[in-house]
ZAMARGU-300195 format. One line per 3 residues: their letters; for each residue x, y, z of C-alpha. Coordinates in nm, 3 decimals, padded with zeros to 5 digits, always signed. Layout:
A = X Y Z  ...
END
This chain:
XXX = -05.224 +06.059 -01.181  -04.933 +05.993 -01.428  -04.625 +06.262 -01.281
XXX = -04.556 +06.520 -01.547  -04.302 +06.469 -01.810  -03.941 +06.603 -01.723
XXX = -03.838 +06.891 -02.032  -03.445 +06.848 -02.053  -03.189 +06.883 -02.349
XXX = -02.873 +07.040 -02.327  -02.803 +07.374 -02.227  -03.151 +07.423 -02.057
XXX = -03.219 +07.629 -01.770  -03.453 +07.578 -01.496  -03.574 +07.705 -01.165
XXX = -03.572 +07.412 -00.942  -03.751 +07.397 -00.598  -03.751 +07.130 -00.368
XXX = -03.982 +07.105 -00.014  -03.947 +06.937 +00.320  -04.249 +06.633 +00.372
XXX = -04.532 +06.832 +00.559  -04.347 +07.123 +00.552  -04.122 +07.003 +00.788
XXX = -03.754 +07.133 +00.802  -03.489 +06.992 +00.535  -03.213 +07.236 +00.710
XXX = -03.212 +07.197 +01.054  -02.823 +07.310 +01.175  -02.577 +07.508 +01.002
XXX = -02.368 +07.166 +00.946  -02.744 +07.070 +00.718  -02.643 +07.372 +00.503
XXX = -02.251 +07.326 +00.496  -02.346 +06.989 +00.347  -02.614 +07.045 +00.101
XXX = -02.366 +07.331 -00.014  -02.053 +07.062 -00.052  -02.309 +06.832 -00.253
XXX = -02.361 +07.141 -00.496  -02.008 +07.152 -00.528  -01.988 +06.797 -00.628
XXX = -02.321 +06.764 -00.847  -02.128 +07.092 -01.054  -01.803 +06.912 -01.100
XXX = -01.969 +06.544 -01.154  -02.247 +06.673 -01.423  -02.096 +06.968 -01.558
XXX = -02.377 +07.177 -01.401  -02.389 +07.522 -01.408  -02.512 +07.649 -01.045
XXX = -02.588 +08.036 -01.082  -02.806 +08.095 -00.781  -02.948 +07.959 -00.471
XXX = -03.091 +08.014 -00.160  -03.150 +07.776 +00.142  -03.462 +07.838 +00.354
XXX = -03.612 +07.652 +00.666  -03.776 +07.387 +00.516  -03.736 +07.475 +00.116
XXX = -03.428 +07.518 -00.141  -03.433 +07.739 -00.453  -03.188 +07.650 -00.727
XXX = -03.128 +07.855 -01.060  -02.931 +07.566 -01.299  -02.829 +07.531 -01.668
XXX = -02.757 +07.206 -01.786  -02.475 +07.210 -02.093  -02.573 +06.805 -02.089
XXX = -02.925 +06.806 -02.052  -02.878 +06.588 -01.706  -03.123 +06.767 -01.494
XXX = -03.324 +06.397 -01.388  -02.950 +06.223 -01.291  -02.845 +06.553 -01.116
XXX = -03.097 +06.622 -00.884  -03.168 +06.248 -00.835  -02.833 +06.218 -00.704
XXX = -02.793 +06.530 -00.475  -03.143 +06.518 -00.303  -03.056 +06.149 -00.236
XXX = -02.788 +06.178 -00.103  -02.869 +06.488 +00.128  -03.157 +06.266 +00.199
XXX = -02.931 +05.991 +00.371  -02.739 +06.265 +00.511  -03.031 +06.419 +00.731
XXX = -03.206 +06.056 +00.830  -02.841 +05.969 +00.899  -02.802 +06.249 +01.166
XXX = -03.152 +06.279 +01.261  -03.172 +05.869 +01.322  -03.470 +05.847 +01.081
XXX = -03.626 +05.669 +00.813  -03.818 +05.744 +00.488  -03.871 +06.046 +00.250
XXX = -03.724 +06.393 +00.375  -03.891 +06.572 +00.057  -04.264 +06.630 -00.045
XXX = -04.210 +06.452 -00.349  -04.014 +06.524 -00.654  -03.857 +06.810 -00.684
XXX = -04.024 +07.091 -00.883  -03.854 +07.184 -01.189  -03.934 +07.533 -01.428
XXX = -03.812 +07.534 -01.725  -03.709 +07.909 -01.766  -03.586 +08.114 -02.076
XXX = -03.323 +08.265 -01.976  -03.276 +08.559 -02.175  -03.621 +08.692 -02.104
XXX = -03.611 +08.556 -01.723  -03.245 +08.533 -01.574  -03.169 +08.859 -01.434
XXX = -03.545 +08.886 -01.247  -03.561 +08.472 -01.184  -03.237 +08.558 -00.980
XXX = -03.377 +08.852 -00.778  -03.704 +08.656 -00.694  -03.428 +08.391 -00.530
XXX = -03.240 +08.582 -00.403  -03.510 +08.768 -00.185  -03.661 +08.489 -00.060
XXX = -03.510 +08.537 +00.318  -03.620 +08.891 +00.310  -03.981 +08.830 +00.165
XXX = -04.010 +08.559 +00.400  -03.958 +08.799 +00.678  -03.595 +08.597 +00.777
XXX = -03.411 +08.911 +00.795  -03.420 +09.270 +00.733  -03.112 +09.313 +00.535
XXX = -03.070 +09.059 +00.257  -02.651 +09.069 +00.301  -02.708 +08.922 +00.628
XXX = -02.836 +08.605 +00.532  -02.567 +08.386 +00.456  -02.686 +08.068 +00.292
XXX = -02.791 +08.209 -00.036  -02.568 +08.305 -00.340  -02.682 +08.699 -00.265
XXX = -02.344 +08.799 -00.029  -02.054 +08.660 -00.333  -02.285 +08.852 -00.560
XXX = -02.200 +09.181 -00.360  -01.919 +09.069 -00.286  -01.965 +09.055 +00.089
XXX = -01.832 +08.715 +00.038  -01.593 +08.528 -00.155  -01.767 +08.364 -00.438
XXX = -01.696 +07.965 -00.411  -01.537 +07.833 -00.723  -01.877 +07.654 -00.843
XXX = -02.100 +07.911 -00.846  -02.139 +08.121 -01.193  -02.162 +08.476 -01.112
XXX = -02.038 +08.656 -01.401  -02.283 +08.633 -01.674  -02.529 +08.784 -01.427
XXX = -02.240 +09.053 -01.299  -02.206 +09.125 -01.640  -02.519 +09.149 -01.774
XXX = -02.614 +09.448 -01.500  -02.278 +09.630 -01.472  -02.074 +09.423 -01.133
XXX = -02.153 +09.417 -00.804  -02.284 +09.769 -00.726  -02.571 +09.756 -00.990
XXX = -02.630 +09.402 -00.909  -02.699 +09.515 -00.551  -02.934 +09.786 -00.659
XXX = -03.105 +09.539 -00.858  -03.218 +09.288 -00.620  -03.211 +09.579 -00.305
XXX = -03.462 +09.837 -00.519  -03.804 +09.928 -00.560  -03.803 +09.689 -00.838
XXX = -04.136 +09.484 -00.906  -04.131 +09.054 -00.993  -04.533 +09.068 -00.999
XXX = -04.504 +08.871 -01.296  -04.262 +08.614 -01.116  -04.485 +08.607 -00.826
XXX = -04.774 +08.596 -00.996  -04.688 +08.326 -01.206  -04.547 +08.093 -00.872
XXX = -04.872 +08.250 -00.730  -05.094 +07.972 -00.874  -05.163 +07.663 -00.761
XXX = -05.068 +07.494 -01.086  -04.817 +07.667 -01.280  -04.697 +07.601 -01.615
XXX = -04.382 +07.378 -01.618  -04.221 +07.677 -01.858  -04.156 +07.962 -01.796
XXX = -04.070 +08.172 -02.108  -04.292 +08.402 -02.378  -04.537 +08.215 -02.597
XXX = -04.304 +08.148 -02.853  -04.053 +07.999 -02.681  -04.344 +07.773 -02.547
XXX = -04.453 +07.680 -02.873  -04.113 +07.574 -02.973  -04.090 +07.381 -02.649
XXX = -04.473 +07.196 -02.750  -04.305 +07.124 -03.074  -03.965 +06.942 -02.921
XXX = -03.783 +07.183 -03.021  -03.481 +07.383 -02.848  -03.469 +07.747 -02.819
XXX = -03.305 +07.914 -03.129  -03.047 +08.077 -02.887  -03.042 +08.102 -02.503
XXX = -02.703 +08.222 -02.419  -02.725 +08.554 -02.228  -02.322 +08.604 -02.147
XXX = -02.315 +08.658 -02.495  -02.600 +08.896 -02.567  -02.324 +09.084 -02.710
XXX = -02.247 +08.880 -02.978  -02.555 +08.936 -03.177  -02.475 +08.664 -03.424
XXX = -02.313 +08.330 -03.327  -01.979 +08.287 -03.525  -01.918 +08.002 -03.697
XXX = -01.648 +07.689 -03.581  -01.443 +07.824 -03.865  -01.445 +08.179 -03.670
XXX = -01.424 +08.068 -03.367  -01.110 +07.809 -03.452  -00.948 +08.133 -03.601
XXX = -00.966 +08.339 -03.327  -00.856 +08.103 -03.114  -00.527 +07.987 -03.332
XXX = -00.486 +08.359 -03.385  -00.461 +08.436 -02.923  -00.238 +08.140 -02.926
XXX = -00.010 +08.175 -03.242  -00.107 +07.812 -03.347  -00.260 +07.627 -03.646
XXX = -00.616 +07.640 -03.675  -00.579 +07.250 -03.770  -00.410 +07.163 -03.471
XXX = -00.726 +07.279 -03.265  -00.925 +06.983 -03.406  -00.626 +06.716 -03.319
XXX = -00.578 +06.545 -03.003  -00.218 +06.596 -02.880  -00.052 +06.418 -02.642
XXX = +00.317 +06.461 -02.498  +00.449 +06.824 -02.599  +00.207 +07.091 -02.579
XXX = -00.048 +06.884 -02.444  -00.079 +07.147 -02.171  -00.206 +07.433 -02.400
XXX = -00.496 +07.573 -02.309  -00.600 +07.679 -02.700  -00.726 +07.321 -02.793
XXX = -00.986 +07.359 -02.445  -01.067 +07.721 -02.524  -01.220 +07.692 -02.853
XXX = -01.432 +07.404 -02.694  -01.529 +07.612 -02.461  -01.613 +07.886 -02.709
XXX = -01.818 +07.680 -02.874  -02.070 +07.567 -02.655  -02.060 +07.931 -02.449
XXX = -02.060 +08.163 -02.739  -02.157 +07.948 -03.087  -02.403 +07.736 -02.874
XXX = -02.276 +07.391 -03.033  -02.433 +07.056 -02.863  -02.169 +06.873 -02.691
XXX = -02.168 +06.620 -03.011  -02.080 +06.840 -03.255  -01.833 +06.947 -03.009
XXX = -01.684 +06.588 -02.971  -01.668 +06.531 -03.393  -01.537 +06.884 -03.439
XXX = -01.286 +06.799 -03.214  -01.233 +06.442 -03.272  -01.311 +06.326 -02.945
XXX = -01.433 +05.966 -02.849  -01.758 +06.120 -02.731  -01.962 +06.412 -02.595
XXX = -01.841 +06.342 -02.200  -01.485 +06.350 -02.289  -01.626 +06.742 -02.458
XXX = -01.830 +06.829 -02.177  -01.506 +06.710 -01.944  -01.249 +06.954 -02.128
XXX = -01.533 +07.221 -02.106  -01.571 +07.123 -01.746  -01.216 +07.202 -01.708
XXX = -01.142 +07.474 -01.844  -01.446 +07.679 -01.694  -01.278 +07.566 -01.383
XXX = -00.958 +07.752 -01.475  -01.157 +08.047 -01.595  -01.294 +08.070 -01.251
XXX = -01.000 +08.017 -01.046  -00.766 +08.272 -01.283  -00.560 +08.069 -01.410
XXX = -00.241 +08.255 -01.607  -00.419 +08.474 -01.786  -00.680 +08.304 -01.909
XXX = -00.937 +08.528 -01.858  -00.787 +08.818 -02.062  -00.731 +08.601 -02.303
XXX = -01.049 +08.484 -02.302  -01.146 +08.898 -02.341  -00.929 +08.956 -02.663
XXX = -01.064 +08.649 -02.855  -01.420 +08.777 -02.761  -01.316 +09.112 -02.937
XXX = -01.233 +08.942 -03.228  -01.565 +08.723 -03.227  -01.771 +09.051 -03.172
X = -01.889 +09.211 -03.496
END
């Protein structure tokens, strides 16, 4: 039977799931999980993969992933492969440590996120694993509570913001809450591939991307325009909008405006990484999806500011 055709362009999410051969355990020590959470780290940085949930089980791993580069095939080729070698390594074996491939949903994201991340993140508690879900620590669940620091990798604000921080977060995932649909759908033996309303399927049949799929910036009811977008921007940082498009190097090379408004527009306006790159006049869409790369990074790590900049030229973005 021919293996089912992989759906990927950029900025797709998925739900991916991958399962030990025979059911047999893929995380056997606490050094397994330290490990398979390091490759995470790398797979991010290396293929500008957004990680924004996860949760390590016995012998299963759930993965909630959006892919600004449309990379999912390369990524997950490269980090169960290599946690592959890592276990027969240790383990002085040989062969497969997965089923098969891994299992890959395609999931849109503004109908799905919020409840795709609560069916993940109760996994150890539906499973029986523990009683309280903040006491299992290899899933995303305790930086989302903040019981734990959040590692620099792992995307937790569009989610925070999208139910109100931490608290409601908790309440979210901890409540009376129903995901019959969600486990009704995983429920079958064959499930669809896609996971999103009939329309968004239909676009999907037709090779077509979603119209919009952003949900940090649900806010923003209508994407702005480069032209917007480059304004705001030159407006935060007292520059030219025309310098924004021009690679500088030497003086002022170290500005963050020129890396902002490429981040803007892929976040917020939803541009492809190669309209970024000609916007921009860059070489090509990895040196775009590198500066991107980067300056998420600093976002995440609060760098100087950045952040509240990052809050004033949203204001000016929102109608």
């Amino acid at each position: 039977m021919a293996r089912p055709l992989r759906i990927e362009f950029e900025g797709a999410w998925y739900h991916v799931m991958n399962r030990g051969a025979g059911r047999r355990a893929i995380f056997k020590t606490d050094a397994d999980r330290r490990y398979f959470l390091k490759l995470l780290e790398a797979v991010s940085e290396r293929f500008n993969v957004e990680i924004h949930a996860y949760c390590l089980m016995g012998n299963h791993y759930h993965l909630m992933l959006r892919t600004p580069e449309g990379n999912l095939g390369r990524l997950m080729r490269h980090l169960n492969g290599l946690y592959t070698q890592w276990h027969n390594r240790l383990g002085g074996q040989d062969g497969p440590l997965f089923r098969g491939r891994y299992k890959a949903v395609l999931v849109e994201a503004e109908v799905y996120w919020t409840h795709l991340s609560r069916y993940i993140h109760r996994n150890p508690l539906e499973a029986g694993m523990v009683r309280k879900l903040a006491a299992y620590p290899w899933s995303s669940y305790p930086a989302y509570i903040g019981e734990s620091s959040a590692p620099g990798w792992l995307h937790t604000r569009y989610l925070l913001g999208a139910l109100g921080g931490k608290s409601a977060y908790r309440r979210f995932v901890e409540g009376k809450g129903s995901t019959s649909e969600l486990e009704a759908f995983y429920g079958k033996a064959r499930h669809s591939p896609i996971l999103g309303t009939e329309r968004y399927q239909e676009r999907i049949a037709k090779g077509l991307p979603p119209l919009r799929d952003v949900p940090d910036s649900r806010t923003i009811h209508k994407r702005p325009s480069l032209n917007k977008i480059l304004g705001a921007v030159a407006n935060r940082y007292a520059v030219s909008q025309a310098s924004l498009r021009i690679s500088t190097r030497g003086r002022g090379v170290k500005s963050p405006a020129r890396a902002m408004a490429m981040y803007l527009c892929q976040e917020v306006a939803g541009m492809r990484l190669n309209e970024i790159a000609q916007a921009f006049a860059l070489s090509g869409y990895a040196s775009a999806g590198a500066a991107i790369r980067n300056m998420r990074k600093r976002l995440g790590e609060g760098e100087g500011g950045l952040q509240r900049d990052l809050n004033y030229i949203l204001q000016d973005l929102t109608p």
